[in-house]
GUROTI-792344 format. One line per 2 residues: their letters; for each residue y, z, x of N, C-alpha, C. Coordinates in Angstrom, 3 decimals. Layout:
a> Y,Z,X,Y,Z,X,Y,Z,X | ...
END
This chain:
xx> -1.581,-24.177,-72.322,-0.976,-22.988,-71.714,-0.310,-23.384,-70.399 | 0.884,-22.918,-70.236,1.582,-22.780,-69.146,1.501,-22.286,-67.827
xx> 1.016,-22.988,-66.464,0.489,-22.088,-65.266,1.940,-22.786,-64.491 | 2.519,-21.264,-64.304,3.737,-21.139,-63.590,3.369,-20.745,-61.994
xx> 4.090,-21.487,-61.094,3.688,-21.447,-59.787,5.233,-21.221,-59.057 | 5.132,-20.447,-58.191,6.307,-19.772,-57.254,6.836,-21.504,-56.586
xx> 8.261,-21.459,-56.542,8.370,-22.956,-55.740,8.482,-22.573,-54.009 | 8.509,-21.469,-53.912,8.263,-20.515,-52.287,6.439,-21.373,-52.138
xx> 5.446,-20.721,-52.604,4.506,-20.745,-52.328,4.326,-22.399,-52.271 | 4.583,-22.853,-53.999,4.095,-24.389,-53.766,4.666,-24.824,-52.930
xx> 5.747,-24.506,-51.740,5.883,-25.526,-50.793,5.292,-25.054,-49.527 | 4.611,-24.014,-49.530,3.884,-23.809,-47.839,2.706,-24.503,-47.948
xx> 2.230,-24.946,-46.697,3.371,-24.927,-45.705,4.059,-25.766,-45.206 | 4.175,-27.131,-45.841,4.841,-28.000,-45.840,6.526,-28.003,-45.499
xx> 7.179,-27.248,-46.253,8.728,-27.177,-45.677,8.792,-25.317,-45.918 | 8.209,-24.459,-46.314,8.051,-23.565,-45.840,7.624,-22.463,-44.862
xx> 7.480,-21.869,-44.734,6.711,-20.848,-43.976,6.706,-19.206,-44.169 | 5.682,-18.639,-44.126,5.400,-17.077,-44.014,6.303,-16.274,-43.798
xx> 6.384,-14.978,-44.539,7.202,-13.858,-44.140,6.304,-13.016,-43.029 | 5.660,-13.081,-43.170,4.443,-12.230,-42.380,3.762,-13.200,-41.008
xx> 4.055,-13.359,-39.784,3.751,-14.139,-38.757,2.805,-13.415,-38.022 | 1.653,-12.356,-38.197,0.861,-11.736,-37.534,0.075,-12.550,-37.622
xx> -1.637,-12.021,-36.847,-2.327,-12.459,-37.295,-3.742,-11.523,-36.623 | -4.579,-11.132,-37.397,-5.526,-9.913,-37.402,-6.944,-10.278,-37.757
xx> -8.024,-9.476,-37.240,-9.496,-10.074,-37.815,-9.670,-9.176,-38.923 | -10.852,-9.562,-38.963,-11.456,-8.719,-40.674,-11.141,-7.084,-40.067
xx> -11.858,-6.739,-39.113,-12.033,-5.019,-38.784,-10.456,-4.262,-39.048 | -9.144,-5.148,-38.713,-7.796,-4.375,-38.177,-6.881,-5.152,-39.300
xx> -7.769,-5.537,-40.320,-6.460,-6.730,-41.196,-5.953,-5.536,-41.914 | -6.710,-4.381,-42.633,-6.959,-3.427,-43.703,-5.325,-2.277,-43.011
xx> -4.971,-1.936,-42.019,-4.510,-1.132,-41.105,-2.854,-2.197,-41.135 | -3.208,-3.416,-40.500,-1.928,-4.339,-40.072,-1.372,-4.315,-41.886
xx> -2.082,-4.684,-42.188,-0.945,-5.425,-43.850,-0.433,-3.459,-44.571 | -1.345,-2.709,-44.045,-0.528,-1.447,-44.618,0.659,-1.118,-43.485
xx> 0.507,-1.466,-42.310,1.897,-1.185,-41.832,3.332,-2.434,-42.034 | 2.715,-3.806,-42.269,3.504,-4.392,-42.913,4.192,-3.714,-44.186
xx> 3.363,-3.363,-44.817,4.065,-3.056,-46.820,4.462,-2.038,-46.385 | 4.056,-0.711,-45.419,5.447,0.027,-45.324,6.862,0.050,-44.567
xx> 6.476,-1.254,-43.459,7.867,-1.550,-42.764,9.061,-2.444,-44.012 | 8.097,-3.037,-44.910,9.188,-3.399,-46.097,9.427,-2.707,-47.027
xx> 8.913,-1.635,-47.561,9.234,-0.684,-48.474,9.759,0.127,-47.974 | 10.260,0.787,-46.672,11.066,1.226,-45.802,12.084,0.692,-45.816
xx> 12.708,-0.581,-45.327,13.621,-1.171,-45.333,14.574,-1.319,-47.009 | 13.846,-1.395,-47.323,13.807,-1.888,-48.831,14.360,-0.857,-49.409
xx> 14.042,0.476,-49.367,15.074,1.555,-49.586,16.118,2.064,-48.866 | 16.251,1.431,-47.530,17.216,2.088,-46.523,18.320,0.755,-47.142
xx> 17.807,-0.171,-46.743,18.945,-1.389,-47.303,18.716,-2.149,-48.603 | 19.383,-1.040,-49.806,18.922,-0.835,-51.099,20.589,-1.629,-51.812
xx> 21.745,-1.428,-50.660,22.818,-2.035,-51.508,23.386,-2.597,-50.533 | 22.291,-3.505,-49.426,22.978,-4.486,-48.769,22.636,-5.678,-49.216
xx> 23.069,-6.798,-49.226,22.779,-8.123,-49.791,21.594,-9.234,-48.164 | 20.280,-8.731,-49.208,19.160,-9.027,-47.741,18.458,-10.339,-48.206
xx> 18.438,-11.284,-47.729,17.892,-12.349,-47.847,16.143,-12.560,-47.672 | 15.673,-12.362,-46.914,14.276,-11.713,-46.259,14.090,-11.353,-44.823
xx> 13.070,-10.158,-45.287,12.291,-9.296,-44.016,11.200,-10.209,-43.023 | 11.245,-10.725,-42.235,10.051,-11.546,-41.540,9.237,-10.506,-40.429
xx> 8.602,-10.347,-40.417,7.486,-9.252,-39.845,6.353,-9.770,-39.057 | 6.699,-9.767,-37.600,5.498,-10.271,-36.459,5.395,-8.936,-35.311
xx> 3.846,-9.335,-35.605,3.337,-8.165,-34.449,2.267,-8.158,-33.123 | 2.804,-7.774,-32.420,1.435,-8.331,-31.144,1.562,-7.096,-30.427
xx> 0.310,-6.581,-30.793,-0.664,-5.346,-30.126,-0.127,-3.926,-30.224 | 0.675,-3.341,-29.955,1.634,-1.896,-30.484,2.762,-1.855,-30.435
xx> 3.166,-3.702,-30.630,5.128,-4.363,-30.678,5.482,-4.947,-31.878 | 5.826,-4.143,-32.587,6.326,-4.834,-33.872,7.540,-5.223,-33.918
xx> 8.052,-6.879,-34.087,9.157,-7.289,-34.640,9.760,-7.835,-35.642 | 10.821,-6.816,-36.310,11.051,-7.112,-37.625,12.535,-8.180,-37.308
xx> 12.280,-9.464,-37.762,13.906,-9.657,-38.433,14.247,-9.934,-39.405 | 15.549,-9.384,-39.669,16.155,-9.269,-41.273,17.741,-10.046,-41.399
xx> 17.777,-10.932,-42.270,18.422,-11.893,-42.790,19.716,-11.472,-43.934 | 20.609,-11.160,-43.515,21.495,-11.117,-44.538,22.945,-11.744,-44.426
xx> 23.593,-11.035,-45.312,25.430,-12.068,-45.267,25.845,-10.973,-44.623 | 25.633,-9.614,-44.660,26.730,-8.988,-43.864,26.131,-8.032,-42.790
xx> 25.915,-8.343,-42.122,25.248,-7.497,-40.880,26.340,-6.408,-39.935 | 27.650,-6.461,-40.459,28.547,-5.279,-40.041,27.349,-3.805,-41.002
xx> 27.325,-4.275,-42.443,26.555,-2.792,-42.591,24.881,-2.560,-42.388 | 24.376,-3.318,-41.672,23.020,-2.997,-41.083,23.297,-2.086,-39.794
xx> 24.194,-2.870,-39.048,24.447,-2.435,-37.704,25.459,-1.116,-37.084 | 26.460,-1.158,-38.325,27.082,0.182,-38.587,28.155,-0.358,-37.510
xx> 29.234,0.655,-36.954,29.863,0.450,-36.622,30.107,0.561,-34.520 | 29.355,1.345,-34.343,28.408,1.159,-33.314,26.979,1.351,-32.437
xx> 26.442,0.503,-34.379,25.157,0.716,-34.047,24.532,1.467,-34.139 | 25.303,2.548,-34.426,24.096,3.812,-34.724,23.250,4.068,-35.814
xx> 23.617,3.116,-37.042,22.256,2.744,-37.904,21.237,2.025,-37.757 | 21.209,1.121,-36.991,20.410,0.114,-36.750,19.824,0.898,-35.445
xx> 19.783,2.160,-35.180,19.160,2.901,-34.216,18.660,3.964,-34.882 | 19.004,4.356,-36.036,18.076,5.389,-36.917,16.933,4.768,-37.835
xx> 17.665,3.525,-37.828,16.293,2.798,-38.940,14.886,2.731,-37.817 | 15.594,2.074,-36.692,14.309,1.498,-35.331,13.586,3.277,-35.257
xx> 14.237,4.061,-35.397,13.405,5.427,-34.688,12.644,5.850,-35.674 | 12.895,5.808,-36.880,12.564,6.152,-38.498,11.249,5.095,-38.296
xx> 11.148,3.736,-38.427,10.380,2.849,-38.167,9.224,3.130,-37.138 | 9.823,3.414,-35.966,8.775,3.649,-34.595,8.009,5.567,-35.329
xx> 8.377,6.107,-35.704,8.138,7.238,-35.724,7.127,7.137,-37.209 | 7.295,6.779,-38.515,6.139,6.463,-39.419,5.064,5.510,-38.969
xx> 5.189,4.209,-37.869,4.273,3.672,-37.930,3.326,3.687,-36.522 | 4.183,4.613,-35.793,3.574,4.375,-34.692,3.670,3.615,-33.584
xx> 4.458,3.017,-33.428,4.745,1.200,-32.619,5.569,1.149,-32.301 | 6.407,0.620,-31.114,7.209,0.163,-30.951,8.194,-0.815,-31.696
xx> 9.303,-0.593,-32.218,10.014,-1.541,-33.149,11.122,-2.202,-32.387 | 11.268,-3.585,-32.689,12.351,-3.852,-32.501,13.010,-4.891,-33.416
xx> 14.544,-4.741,-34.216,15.280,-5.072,-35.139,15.747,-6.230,-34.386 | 15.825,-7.552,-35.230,17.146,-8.742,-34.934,17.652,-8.442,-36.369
xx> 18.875,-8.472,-36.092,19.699,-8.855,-37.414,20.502,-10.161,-36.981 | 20.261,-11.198,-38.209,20.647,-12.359,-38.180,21.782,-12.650,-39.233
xx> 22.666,-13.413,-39.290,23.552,-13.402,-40.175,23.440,-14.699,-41.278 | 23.334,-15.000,-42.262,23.367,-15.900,-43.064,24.806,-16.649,-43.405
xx> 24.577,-18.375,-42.508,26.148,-18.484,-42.617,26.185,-19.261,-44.199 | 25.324,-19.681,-45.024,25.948,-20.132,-46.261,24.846,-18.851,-47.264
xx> 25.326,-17.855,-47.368,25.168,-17.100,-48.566,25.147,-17.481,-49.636 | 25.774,-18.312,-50.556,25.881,-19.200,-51.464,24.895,-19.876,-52.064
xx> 23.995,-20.014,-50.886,22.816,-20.884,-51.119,21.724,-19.962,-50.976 | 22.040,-19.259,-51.099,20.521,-17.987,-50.976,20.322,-17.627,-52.526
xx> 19.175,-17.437,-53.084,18.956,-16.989,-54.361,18.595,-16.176,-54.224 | 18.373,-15.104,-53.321,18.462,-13.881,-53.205,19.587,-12.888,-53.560
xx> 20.320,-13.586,-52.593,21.886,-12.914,-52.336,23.005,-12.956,-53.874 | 22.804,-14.596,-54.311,23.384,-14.704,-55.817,22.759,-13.480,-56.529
xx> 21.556,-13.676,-56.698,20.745,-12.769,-57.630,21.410,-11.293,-57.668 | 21.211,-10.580,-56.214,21.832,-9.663,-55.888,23.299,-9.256,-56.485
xx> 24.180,-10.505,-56.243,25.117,-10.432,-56.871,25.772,-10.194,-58.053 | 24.741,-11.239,-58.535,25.245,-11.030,-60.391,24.058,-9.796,-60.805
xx> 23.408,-9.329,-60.257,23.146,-7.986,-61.087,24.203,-6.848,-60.924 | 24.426,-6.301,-59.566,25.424,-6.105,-58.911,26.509,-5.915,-60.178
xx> 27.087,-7.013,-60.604,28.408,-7.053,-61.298,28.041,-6.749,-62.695 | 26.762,-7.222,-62.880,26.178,-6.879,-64.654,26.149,-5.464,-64.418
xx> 25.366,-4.516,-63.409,25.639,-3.126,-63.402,26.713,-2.527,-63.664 | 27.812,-3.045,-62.983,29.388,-2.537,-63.142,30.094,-3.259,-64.667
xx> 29.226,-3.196,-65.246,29.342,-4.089,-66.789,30.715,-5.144,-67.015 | 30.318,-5.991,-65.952,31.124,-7.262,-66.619,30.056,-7.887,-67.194
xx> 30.582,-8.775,-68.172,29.984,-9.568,-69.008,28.857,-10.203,-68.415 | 27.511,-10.375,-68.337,26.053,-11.139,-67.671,27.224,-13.163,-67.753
xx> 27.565,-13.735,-68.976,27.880,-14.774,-69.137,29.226,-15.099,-67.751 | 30.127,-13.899,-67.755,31.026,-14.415,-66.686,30.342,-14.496,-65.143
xx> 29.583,-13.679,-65.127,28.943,-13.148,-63.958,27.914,-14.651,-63.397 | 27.111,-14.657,-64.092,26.435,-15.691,-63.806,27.168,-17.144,-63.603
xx> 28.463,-17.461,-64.688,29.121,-18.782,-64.606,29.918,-18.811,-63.425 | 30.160,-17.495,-62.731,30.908,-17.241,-61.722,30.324,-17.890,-60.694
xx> 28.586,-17.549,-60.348,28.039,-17.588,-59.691,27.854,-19.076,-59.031 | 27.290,-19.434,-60.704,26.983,-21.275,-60.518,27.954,-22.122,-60.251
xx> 28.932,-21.673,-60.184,30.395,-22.345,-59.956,30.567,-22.274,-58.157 | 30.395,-21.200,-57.518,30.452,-21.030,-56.438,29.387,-22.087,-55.793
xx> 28.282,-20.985,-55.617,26.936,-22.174,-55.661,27.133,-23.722,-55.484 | 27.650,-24.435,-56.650,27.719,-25.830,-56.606,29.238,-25.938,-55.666
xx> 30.211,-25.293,-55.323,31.202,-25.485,-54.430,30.723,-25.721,-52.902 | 29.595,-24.637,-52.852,28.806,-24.737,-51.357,28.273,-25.966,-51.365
xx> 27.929,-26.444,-52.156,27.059,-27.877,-51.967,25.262,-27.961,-52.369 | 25.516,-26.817,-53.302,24.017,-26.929,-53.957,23.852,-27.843,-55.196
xx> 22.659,-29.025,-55.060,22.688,-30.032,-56.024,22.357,-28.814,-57.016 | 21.393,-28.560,-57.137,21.480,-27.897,-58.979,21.226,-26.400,-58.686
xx> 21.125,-25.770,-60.097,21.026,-24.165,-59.674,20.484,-23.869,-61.576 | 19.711,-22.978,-61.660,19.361,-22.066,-63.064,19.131,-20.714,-62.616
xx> 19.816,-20.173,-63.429,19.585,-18.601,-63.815,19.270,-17.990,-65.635 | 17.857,-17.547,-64.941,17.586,-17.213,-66.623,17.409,-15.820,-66.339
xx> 18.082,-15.412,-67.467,18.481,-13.528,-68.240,17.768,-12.865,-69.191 | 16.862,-11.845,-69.192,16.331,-11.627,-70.361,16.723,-10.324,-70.782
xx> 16.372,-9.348,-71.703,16.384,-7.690,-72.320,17.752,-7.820,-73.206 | 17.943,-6.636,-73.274,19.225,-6.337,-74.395,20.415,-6.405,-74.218
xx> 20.421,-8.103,-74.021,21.827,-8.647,-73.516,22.936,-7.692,-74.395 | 24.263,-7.347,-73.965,25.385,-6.964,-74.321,24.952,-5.489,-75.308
xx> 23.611,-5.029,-75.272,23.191,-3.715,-75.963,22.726,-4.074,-77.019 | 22.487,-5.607,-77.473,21.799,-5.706,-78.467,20.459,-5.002,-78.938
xx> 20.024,-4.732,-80.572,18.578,-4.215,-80.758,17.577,-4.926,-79.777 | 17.689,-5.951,-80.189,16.590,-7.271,-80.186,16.947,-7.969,-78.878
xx> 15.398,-7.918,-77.621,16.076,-8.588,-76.625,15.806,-10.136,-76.991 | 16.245,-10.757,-75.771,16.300,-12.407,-76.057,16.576,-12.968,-74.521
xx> 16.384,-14.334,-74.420,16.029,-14.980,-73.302,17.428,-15.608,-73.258 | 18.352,-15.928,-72.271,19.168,-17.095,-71.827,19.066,-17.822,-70.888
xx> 19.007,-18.952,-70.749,19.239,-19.876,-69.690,20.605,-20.781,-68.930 | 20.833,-21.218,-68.170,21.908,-21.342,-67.353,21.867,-22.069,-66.553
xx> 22.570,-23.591,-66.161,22.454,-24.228,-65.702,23.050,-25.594,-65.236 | 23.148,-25.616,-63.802,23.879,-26.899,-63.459,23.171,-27.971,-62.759
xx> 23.304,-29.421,-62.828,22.886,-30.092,-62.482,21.060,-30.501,-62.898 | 20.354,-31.559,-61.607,19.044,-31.443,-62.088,18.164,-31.560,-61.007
xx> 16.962,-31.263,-60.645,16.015,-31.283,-59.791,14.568,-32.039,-60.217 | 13.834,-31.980,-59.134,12.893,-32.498,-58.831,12.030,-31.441,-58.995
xx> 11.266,-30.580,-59.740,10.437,-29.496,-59.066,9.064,-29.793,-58.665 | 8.737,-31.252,-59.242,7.430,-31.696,-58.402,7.639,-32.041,-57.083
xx> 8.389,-32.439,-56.456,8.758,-32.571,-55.431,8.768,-31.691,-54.263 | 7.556,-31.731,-53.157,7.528,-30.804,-52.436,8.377,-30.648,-51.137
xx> 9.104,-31.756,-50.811,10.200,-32.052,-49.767,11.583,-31.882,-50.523 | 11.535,-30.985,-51.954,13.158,-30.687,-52.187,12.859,-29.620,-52.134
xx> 14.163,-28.776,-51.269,14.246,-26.973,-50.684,15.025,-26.294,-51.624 | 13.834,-26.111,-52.529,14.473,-24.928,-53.928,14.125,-23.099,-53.193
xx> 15.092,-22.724,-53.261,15.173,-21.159,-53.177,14.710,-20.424,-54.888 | 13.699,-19.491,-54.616,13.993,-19.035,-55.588,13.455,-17.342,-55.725
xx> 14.280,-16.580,-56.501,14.122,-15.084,-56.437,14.303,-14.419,-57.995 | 13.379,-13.033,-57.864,13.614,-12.355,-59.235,14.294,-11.239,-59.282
xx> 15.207,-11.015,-59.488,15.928,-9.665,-59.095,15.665,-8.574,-60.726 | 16.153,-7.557,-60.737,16.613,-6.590,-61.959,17.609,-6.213,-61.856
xx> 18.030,-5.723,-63.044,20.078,-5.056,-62.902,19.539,-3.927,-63.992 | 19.657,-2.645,-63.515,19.506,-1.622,-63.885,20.825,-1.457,-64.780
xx> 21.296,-1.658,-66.269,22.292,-1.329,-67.400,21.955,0.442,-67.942 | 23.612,-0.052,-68.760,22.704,1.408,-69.825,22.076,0.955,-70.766
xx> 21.795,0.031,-71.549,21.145,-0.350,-72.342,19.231,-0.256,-71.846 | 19.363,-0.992,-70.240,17.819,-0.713,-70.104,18.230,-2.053,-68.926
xx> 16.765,-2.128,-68.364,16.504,-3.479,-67.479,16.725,-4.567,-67.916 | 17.810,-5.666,-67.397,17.758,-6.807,-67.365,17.595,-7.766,-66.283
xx> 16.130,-8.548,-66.435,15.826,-9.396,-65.485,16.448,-10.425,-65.348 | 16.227,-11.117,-64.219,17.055,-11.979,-63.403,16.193,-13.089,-62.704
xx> 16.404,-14.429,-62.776,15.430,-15.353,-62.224,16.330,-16.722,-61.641 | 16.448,-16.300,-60.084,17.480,-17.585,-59.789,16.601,-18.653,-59.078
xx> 16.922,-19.921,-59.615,16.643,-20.758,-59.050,17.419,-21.973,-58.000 | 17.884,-22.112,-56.538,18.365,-22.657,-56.050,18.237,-24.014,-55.553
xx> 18.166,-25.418,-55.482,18.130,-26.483,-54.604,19.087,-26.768,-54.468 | 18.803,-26.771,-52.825,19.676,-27.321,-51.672,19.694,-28.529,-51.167
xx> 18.394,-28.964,-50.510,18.805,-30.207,-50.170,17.166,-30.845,-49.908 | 16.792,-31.901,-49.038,15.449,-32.254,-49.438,15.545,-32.690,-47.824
xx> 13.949,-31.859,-47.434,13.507,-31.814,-46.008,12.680,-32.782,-46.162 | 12.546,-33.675,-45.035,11.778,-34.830,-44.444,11.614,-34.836,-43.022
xx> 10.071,-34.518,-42.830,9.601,-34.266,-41.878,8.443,-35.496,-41.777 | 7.918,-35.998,-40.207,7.146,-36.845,-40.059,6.048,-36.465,-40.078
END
């Protein structure tokens, strides 16, 4: 039998690290991780059709700081700011705390398997073909300078009865390898046919640290 392991997790903390940078005892852990899961399920519906890379969430004593990672931070921030001042008050006002937002900008998008992911569901929603969408993708991808990349597709490709699995793929990797920096994310693309999942896998390049 097959034991499938996240390549996020298998590399912390070695060339990874935590979304979550708090840190709490037994009595206040129960309290902190529920205001974590609702500062991301908050976000998570407010920036539902922005292309978000990840939420990182650190807190010390009644100061919570969230920063959030994406390619286009003109629509987090609005045009002067006055969204990124309803989210902070929306935020301070469910949890209690003081909030404060960085928005950071992602300069190679390309290389995020988030953001791809995002993408080609994105375009499978607006029903172009899953096959152009994705070849689109991996084409870009390897232009940025990513050694390899897979995207696997599953449900009722093109409205078929019968779902079925595809795979997709350029180049080759190492995945035992805990010093090569594979991105990887699961997205969904809401069709009319029904849900089709989404599983991107990215390597970039290989960290060496002493």
């Amino acid at each position: 039998m097959w034991h499938k392991v996240s390549p996020i997790s298998f590399r912390i903390p070695y060339i990874k690290n935590w979304y979550s940078t708090w840190y709490s005892d037994k009595k206040s852990y129960k309290s902190d991780l529920s205001v974590d899961l609702k500062v991301r399920g908050i976000l998570k519906k407010e920036l539902k059709w922005i292309p978000v890379w990840d939420i990182i969430v650190s807190k010390e004593t009644d100061n919570l700081r969230v920063t959030i990672f994406t390619a286009k931070t003109s629509l987090i921030l609005g045009k002067t700011g006055e969204n990124l001042d309803r989210i902070i008050s929306m935020l301070s006002r469910k949890t209690g705390m003081n909030v404060k937002i960085d928005v950071k900008e992602i300069k190679k998008p390309d290389l995020n398997a988030k953001i791809v992911g995002f993408e080609v569901s994105s375009q499978i929603e607006q029903r172009m073909p899953y096959k152009r969408a994705i070849k689109m993708a991996i084409s870009k991808s390897m232009e940025k300078g990513a050694k390899w990349i897979k995207i696997k597709v599953w449900g009722r490709l093109n409205g078929a009865e019968i779902a079925r699995k595809e795979t997709f793929r350029e180049g080759n990797v190492p995945t035992q390898t805990i010093r090569s920096d594979i991105d990887y994310c699961t997205v969904r693309a809401e069709t009319v046919y029904g849900t089709l999942g989404l599983k991107v896998w990215i390597y970039k390049w290989d960290v060496y640290k002493k």
